[in-house]
PyMOL Python script that loads the backbone (N, CA, C, O; Angstrom):
from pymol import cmd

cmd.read_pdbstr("""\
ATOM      1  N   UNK A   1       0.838  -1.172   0.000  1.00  0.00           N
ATOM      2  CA  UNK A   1       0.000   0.000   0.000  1.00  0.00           C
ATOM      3  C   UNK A   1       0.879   1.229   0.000  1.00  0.00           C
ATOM      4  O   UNK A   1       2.050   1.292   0.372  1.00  0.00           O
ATOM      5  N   UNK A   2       0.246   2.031  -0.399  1.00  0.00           N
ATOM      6  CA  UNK A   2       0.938   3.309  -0.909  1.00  0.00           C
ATOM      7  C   UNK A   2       0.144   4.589  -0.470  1.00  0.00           C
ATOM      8  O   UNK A   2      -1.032   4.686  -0.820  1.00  0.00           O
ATOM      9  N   UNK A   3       0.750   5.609   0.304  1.00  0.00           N
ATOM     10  CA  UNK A   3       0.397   6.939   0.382  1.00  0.00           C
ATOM     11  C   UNK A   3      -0.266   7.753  -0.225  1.00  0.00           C
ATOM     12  O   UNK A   3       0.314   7.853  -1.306  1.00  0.00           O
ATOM     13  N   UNK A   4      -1.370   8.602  -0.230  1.00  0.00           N
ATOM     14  CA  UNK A   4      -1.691   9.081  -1.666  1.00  0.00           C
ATOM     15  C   UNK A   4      -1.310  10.848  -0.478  1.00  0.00           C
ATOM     16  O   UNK A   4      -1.862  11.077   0.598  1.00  0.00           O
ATOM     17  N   UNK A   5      -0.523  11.533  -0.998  1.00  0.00           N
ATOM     18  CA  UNK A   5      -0.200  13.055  -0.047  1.00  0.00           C
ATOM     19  C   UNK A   5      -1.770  13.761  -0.393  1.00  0.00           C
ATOM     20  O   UNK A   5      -2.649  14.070   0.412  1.00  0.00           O
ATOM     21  N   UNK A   6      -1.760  13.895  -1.986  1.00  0.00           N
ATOM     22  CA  UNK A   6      -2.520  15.234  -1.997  1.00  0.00           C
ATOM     23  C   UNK A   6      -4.075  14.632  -1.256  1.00  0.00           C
ATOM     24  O   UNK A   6      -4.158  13.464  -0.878  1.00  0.00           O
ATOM     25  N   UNK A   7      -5.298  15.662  -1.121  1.00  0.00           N
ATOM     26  CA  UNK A   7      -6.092  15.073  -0.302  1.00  0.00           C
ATOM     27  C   UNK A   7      -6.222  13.956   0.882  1.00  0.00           C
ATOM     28  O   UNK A   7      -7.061  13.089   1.131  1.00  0.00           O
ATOM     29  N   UNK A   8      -5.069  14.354   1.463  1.00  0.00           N
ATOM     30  CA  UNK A   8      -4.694  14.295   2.803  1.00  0.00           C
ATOM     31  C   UNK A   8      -4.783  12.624   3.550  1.00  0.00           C
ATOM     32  O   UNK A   8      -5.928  12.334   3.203  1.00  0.00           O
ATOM     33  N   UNK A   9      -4.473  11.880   4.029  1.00  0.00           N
ATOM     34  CA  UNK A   9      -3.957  10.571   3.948  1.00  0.00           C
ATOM     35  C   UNK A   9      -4.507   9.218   4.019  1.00  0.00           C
ATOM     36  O   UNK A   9      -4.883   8.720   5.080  1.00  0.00           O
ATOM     37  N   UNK A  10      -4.565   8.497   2.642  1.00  0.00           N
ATOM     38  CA  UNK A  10      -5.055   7.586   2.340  1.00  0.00           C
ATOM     39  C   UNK A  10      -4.243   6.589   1.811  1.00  0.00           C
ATOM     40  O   UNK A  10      -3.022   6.740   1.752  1.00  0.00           O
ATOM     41  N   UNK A  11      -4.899   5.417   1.357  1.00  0.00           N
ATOM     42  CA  UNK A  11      -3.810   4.367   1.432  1.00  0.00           C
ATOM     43  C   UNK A  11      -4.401   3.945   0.058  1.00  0.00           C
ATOM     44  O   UNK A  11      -5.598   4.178  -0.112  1.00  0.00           O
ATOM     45  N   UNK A  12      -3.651   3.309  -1.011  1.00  0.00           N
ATOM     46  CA  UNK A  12      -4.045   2.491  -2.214  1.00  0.00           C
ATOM     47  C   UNK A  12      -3.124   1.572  -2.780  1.00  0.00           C
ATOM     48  O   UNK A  12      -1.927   1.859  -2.791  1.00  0.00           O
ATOM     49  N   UNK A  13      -3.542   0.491  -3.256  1.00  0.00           N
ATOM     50  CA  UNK A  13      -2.999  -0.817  -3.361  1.00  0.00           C
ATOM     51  C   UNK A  13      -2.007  -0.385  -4.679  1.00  0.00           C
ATOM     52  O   UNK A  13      -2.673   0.283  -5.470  1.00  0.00           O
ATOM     53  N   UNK A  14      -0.909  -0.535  -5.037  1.00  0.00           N
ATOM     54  CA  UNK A  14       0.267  -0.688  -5.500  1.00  0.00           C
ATOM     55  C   UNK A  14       0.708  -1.671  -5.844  1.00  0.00           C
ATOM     56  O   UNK A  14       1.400  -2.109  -4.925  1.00  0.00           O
ATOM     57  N   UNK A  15       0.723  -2.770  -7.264  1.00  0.00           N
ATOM     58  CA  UNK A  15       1.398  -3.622  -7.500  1.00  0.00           C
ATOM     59  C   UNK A  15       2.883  -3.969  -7.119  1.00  0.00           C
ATOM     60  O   UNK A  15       3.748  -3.243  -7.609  1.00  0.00           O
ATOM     61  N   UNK A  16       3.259  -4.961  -6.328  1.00  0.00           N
ATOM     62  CA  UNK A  16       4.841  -5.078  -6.123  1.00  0.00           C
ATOM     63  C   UNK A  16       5.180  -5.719  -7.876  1.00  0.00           C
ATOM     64  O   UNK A  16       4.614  -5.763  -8.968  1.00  0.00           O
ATOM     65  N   UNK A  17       6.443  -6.123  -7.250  1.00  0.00           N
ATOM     66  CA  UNK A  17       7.233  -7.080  -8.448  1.00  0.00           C
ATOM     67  C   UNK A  17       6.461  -8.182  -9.008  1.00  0.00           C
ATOM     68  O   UNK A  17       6.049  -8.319 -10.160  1.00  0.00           O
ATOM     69  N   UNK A  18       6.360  -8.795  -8.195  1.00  0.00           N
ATOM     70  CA  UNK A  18       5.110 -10.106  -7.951  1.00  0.00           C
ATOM     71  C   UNK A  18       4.378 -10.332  -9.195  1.00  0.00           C
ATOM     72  O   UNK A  18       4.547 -11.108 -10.136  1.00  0.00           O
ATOM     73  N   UNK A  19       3.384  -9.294  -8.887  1.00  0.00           N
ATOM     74  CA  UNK A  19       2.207  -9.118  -9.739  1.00  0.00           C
ATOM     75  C   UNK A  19       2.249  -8.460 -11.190  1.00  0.00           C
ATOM     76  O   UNK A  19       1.613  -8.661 -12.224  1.00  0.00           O
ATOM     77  N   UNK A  20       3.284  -7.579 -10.820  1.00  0.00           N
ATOM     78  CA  UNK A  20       3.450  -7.043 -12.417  1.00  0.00           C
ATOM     79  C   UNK A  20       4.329  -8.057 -13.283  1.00  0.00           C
ATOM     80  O   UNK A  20       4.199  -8.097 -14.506  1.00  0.00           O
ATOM     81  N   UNK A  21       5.184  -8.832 -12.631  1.00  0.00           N
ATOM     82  CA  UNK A  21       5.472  -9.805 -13.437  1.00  0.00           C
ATOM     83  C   UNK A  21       4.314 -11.012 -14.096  1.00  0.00           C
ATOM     84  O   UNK A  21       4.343 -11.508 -15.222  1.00  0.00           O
ATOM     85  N   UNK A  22       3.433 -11.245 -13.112  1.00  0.00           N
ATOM     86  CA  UNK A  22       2.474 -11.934 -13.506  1.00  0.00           C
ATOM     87  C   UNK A  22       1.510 -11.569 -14.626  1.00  0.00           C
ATOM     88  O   UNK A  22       1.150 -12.440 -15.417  1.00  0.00           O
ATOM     89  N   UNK A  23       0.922  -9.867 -14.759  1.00  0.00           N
ATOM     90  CA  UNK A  23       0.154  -9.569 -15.386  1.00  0.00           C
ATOM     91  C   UNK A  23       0.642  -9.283 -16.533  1.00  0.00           C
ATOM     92  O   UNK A  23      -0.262  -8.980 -17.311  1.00  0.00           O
ATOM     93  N   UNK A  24       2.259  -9.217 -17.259  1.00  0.00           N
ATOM     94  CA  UNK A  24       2.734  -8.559 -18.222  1.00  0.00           C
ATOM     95  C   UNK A  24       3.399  -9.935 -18.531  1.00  0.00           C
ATOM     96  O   UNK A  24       4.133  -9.652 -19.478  1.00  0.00           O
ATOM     97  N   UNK A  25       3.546 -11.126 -18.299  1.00  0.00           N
ATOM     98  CA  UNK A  25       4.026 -11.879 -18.576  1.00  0.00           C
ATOM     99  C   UNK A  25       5.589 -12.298 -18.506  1.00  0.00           C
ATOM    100  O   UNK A  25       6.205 -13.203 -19.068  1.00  0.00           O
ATOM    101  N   UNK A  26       5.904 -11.509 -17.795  1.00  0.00           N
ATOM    102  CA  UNK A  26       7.259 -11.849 -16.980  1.00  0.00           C
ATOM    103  C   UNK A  26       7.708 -13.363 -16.676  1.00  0.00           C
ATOM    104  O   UNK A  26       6.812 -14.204 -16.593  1.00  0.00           O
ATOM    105  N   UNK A  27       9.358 -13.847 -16.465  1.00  0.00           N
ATOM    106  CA  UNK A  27       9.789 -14.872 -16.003  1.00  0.00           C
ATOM    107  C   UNK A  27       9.991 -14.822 -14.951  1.00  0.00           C
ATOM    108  O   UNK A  27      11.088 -14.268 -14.870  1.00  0.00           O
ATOM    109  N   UNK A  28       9.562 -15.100 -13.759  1.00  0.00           N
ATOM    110  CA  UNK A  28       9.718 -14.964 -12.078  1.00  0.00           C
ATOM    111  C   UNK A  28      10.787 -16.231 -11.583  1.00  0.00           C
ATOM    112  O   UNK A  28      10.738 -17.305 -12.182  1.00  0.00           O
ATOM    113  N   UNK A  29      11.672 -16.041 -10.543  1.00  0.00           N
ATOM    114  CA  UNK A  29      12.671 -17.232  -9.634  1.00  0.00           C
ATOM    115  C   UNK A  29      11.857 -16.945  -8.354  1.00  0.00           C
ATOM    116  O   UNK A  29      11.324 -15.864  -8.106  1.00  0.00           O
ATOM    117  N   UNK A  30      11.828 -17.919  -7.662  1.00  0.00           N
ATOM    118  CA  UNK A  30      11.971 -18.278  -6.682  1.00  0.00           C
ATOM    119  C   UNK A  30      12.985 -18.553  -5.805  1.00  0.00           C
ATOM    120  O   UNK A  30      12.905 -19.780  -5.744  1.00  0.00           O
ATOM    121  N   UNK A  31      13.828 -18.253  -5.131  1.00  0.00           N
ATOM    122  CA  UNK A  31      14.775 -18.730  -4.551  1.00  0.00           C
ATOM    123  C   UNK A  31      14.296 -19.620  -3.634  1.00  0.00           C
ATOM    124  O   UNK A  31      13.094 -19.394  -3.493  1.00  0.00           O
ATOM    125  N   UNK A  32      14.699 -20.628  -2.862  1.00  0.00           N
ATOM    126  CA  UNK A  32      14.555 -21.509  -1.645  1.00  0.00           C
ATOM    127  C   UNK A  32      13.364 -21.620  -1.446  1.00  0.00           C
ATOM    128  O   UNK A  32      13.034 -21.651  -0.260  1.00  0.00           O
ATOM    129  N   UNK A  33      12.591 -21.692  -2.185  1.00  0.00           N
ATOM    130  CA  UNK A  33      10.719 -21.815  -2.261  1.00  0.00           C
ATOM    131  C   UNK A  33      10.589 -22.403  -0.969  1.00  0.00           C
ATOM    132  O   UNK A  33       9.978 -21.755  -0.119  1.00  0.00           O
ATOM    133  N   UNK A  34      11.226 -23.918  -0.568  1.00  0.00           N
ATOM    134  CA  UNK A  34      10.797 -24.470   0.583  1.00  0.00           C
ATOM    135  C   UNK A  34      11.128 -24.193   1.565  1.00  0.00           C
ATOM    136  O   UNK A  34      11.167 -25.102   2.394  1.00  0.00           O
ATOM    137  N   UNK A  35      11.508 -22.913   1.959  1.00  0.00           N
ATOM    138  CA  UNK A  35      11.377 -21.976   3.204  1.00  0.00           C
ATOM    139  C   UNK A  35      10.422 -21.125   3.196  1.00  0.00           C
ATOM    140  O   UNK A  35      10.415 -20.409   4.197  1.00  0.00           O
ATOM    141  N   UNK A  36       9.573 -20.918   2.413  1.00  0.00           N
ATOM    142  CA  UNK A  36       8.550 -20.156   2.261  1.00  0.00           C
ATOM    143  C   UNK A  36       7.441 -20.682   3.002  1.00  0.00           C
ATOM    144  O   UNK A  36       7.145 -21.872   2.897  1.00  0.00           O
ATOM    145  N   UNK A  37       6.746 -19.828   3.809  1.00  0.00           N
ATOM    146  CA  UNK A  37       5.718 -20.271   5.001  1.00  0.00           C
ATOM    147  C   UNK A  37       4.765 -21.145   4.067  1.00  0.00           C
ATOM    148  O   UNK A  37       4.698 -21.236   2.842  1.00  0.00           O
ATOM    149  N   UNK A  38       4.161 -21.660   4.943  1.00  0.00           N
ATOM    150  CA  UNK A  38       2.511 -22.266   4.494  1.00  0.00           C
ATOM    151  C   UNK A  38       1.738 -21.478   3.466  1.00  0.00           C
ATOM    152  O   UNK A  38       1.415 -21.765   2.313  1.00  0.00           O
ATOM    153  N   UNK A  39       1.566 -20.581   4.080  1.00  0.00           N
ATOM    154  CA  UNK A  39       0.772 -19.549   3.457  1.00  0.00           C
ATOM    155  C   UNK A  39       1.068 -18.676   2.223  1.00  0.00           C
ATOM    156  O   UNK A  39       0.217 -17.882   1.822  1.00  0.00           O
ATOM    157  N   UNK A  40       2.092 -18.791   1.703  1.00  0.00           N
ATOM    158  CA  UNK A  40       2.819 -18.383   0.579  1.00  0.00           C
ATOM    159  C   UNK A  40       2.663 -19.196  -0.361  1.00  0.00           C
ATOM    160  O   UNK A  40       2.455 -18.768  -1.496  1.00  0.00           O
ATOM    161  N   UNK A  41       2.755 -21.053   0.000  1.00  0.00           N
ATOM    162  CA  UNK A  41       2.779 -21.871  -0.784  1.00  0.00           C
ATOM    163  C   UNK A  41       1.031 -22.651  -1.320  1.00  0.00           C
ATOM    164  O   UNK A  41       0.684 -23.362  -2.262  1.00  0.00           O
ATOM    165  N   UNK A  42       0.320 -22.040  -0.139  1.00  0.00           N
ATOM    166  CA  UNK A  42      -1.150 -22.373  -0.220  1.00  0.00           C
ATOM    167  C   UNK A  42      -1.625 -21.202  -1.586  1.00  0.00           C
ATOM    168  O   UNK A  42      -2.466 -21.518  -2.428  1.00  0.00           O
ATOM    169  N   UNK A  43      -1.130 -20.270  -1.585  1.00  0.00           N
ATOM    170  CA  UNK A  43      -1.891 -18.722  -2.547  1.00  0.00           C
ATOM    171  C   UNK A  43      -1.356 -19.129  -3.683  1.00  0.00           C
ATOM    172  O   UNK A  43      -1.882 -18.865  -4.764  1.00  0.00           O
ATOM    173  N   UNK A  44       0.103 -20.037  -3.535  1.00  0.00           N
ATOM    174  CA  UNK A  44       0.647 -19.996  -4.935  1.00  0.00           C
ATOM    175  C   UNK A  44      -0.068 -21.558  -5.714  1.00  0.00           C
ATOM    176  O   UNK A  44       0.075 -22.093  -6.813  1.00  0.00           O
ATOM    177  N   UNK A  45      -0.549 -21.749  -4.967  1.00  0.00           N
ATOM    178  CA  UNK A  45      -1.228 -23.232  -5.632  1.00  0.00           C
ATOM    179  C   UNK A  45      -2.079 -23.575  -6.458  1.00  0.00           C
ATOM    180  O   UNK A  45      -2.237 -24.609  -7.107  1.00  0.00           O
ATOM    181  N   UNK A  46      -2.906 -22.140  -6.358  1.00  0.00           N
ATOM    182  CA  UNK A  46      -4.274 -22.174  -7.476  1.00  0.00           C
ATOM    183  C   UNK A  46      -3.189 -21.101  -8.904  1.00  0.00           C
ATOM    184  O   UNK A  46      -3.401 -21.182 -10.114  1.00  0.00           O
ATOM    185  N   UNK A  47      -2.390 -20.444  -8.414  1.00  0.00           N
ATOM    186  CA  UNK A  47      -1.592 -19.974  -9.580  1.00  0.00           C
ATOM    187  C   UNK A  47      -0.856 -20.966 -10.805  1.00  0.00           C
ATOM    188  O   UNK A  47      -0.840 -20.824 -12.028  1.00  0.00           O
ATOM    189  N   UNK A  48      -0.268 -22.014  -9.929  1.00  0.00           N
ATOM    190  CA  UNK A  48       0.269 -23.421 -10.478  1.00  0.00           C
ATOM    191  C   UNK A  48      -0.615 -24.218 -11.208  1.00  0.00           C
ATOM    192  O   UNK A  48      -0.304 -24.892 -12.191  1.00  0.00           O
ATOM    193  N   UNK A  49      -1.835 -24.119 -10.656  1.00  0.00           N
ATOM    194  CA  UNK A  49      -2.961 -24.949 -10.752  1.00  0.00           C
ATOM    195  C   UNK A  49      -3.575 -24.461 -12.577  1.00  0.00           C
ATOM    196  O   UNK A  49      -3.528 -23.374 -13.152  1.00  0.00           O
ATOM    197  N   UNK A  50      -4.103 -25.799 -13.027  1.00  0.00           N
ATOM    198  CA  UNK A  50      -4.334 -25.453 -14.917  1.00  0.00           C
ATOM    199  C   UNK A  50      -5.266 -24.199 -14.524  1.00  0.00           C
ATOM    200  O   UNK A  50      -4.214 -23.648 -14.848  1.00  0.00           O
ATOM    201  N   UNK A  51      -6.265 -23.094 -14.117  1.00  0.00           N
ATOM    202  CA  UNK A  51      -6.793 -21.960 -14.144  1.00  0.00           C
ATOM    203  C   UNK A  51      -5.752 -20.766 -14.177  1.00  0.00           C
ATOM    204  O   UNK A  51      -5.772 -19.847 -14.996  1.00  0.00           O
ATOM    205  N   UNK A  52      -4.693 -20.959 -12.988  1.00  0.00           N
ATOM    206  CA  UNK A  52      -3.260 -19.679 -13.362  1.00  0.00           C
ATOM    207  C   UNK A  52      -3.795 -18.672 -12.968  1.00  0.00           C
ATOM    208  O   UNK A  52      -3.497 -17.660 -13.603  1.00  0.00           O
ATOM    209  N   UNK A  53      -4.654 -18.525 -11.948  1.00  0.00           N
ATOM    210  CA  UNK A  53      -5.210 -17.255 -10.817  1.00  0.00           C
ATOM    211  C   UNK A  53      -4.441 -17.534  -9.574  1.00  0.00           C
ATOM    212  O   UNK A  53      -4.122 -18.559  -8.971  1.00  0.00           O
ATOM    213  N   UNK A  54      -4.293 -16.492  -9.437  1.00  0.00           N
ATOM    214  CA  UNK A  54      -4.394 -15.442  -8.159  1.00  0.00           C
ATOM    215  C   UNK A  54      -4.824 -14.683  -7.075  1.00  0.00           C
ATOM    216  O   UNK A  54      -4.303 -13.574  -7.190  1.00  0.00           O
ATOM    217  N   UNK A  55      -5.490 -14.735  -6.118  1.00  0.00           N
ATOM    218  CA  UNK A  55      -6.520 -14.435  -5.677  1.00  0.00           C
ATOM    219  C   UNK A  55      -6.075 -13.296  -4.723  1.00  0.00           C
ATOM    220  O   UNK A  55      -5.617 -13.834  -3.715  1.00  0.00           O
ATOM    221  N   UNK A  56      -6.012 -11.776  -4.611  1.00  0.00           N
ATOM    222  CA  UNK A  56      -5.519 -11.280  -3.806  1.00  0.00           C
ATOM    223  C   UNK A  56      -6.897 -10.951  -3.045  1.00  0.00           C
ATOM    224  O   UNK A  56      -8.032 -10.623  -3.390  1.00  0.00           O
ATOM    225  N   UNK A  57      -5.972 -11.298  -1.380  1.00  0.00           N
ATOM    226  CA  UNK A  57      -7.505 -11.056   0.195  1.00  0.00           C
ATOM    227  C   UNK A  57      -7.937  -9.606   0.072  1.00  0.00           C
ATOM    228  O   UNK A  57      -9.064  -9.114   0.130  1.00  0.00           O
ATOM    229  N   UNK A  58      -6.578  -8.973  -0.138  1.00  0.00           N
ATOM    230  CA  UNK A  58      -6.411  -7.228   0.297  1.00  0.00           C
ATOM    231  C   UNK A  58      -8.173  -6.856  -0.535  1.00  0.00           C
ATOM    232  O   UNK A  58      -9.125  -6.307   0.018  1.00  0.00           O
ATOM    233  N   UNK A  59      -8.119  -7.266  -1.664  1.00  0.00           N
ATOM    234  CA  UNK A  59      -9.232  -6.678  -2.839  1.00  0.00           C
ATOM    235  C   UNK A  59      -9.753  -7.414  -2.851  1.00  0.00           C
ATOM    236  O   UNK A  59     -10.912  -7.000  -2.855  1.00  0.00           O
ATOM    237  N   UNK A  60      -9.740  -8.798  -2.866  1.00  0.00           N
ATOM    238  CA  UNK A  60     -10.951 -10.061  -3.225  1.00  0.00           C
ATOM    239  C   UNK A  60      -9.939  -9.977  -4.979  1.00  0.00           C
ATOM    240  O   UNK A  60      -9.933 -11.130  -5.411  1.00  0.00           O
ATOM    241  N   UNK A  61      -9.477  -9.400  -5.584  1.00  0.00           N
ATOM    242  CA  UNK A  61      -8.999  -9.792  -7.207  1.00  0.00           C
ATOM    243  C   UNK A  61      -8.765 -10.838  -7.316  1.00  0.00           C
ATOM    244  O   UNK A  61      -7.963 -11.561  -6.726  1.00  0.00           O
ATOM    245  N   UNK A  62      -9.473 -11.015  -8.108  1.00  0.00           N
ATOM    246  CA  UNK A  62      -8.777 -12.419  -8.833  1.00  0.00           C
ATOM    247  C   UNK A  62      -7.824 -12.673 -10.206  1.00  0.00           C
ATOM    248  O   UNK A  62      -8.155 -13.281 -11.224  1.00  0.00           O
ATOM    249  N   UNK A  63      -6.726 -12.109  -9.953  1.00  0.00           N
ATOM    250  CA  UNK A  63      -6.012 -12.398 -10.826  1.00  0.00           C
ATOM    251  C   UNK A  63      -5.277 -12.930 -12.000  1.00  0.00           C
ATOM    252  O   UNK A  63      -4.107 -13.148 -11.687  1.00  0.00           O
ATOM    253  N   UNK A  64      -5.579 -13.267 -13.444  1.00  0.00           N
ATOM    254  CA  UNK A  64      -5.156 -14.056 -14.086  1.00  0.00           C
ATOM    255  C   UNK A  64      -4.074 -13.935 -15.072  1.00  0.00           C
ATOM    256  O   UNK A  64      -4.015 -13.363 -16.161  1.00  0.00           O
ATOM    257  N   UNK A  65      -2.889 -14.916 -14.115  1.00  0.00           N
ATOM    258  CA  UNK A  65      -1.659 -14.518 -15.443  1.00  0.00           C
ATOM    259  C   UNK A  65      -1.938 -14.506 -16.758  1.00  0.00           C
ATOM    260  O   UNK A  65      -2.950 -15.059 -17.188  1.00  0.00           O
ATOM    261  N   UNK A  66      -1.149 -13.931 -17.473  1.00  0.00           N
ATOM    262  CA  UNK A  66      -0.819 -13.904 -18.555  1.00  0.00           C
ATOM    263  C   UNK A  66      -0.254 -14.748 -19.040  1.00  0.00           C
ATOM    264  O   UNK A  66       0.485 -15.312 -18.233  1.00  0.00           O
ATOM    265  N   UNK A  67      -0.207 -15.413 -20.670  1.00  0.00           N
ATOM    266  CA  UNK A  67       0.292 -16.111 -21.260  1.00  0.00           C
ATOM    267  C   UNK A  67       1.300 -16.597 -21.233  1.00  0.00           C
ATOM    268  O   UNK A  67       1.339 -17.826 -21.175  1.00  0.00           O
ATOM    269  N   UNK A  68       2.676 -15.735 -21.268  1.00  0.00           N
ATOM    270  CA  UNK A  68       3.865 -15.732 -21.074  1.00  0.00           C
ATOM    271  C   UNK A  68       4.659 -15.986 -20.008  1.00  0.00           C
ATOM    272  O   UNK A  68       5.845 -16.283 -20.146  1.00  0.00           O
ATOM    273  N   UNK A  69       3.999 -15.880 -18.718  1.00  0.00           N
ATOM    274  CA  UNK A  69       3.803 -15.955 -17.652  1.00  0.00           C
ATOM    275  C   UNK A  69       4.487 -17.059 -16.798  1.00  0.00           C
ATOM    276  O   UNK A  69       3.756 -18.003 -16.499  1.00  0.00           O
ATOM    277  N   UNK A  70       5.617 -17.090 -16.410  1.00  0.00           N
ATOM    278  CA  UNK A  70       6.541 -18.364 -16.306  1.00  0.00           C
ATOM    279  C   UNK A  70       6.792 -18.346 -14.616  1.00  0.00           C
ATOM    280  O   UNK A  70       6.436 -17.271 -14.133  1.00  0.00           O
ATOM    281  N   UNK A  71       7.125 -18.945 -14.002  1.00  0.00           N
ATOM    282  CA  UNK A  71       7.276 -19.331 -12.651  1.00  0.00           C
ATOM    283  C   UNK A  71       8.317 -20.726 -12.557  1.00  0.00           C
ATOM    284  O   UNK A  71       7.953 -21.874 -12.811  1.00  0.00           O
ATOM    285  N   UNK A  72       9.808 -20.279 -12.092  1.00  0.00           N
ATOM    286  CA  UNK A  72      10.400 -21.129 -11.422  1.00  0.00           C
ATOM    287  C   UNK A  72      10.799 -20.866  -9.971  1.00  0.00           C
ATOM    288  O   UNK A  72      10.773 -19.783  -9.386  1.00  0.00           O
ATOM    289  N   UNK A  73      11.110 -21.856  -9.578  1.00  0.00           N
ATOM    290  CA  UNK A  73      11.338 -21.806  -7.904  1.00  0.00           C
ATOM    291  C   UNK A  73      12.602 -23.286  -7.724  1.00  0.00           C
ATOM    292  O   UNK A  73      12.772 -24.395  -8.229  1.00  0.00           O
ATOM    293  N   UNK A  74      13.120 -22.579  -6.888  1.00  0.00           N
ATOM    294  CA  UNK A  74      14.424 -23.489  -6.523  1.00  0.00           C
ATOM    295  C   UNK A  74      14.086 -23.825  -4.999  1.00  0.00           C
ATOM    296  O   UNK A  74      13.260 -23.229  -4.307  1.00  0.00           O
ATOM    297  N   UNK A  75      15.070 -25.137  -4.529  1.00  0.00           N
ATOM    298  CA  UNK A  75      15.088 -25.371  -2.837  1.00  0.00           C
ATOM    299  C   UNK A  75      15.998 -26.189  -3.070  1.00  0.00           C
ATOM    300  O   UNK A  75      16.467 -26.673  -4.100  1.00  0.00           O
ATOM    301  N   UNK A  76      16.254 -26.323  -1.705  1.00  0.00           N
ATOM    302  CA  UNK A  76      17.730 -26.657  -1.168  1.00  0.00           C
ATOM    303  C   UNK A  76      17.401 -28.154  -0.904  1.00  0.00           C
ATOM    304  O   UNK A  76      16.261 -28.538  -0.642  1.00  0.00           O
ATOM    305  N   UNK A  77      18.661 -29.106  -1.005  1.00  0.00           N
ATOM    306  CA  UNK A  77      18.299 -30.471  -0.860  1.00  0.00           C
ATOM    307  C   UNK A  77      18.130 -30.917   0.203  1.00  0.00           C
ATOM    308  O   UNK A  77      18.884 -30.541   1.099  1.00  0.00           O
ATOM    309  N   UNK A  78      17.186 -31.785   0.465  1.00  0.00           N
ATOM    310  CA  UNK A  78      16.789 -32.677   1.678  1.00  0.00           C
ATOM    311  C   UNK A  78      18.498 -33.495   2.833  1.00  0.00           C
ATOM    312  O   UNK A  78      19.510 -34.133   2.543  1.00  0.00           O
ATOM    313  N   UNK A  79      18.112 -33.144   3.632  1.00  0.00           N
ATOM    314  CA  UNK A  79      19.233 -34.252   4.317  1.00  0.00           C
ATOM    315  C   UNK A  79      20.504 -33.799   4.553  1.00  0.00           C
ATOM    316  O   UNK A  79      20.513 -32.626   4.179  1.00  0.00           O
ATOM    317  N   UNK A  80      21.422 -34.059   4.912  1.00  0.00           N
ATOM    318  CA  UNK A  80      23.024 -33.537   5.692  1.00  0.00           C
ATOM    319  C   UNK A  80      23.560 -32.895   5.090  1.00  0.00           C
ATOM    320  O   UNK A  80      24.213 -32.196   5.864  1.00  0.00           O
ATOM    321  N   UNK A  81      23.885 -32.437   3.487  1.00  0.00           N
ATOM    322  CA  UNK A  81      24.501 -32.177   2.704  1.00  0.00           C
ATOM    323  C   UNK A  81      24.676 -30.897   2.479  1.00  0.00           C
ATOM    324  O   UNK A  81      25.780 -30.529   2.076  1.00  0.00           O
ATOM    325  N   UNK A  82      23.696 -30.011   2.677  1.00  0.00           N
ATOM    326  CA  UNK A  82      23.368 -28.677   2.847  1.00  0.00           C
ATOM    327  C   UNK A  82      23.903 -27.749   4.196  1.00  0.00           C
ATOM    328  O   UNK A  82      23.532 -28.074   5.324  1.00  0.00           O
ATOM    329  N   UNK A  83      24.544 -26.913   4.045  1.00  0.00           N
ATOM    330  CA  UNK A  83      25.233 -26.386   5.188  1.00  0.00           C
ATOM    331  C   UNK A  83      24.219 -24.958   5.943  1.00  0.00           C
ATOM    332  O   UNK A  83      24.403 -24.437   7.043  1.00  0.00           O
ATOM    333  N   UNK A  84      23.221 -24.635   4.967  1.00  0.00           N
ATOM    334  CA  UNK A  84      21.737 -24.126   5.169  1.00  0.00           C
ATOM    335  C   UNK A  84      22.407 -22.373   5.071  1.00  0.00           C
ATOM    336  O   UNK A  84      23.432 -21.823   4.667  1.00  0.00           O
ATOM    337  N   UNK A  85      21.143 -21.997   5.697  1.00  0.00           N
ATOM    338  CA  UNK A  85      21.143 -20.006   5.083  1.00  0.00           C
ATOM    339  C   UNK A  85      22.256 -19.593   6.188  1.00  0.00           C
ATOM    340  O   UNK A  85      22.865 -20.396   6.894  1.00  0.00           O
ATOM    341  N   UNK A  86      22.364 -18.539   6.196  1.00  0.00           N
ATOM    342  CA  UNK A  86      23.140 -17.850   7.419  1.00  0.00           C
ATOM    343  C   UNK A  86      22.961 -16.653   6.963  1.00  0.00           C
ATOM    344  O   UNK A  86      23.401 -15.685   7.583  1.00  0.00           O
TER     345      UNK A  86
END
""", "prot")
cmd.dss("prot")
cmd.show_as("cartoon", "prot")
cmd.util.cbc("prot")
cmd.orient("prot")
């Protein structure tokens, strides 16, 4: 959310990175996806999912990528081998 100054102080929704990659058809990374809470990975599921929406709470939108619209995500391997974040 974003400031609006003139007429004195209100708030309006502002696309991050996120979304404008989604709606213009952008290639998005993920880094370490499987550190990403529950809840990150629950919103991104109907995006993955054959429909490719989005559902933002803030507005109720329902979002639908675009064609071009690519999504990778990386994670770190299971088990001893990994020396992890710091």
């Amino acid at each position: 959310w974003a400031s609006k100054a003139a007429g004195g102080m209100r708030f309006a929704w502002r696309d991050g990175v996120f979304l404008t990659a989604l709606r213009r058809g952008w290639w998005v990374v993920l880094d370490e996806l499987n550190l990403a809470p529950a809840e990150v990975l629950e919103a991104l599921n109907r995006l993955l999912d054959d429909n490719r929406q989005l559902l933002l709470p803030e507005s109720g939108e329902l979002v639908t990528a675009h064609p071009d619209f690519c999504l990778f995500a990386t994670q770190n391997p299971a088990g001893g081998g990994y020396g992890g974040r710091k």
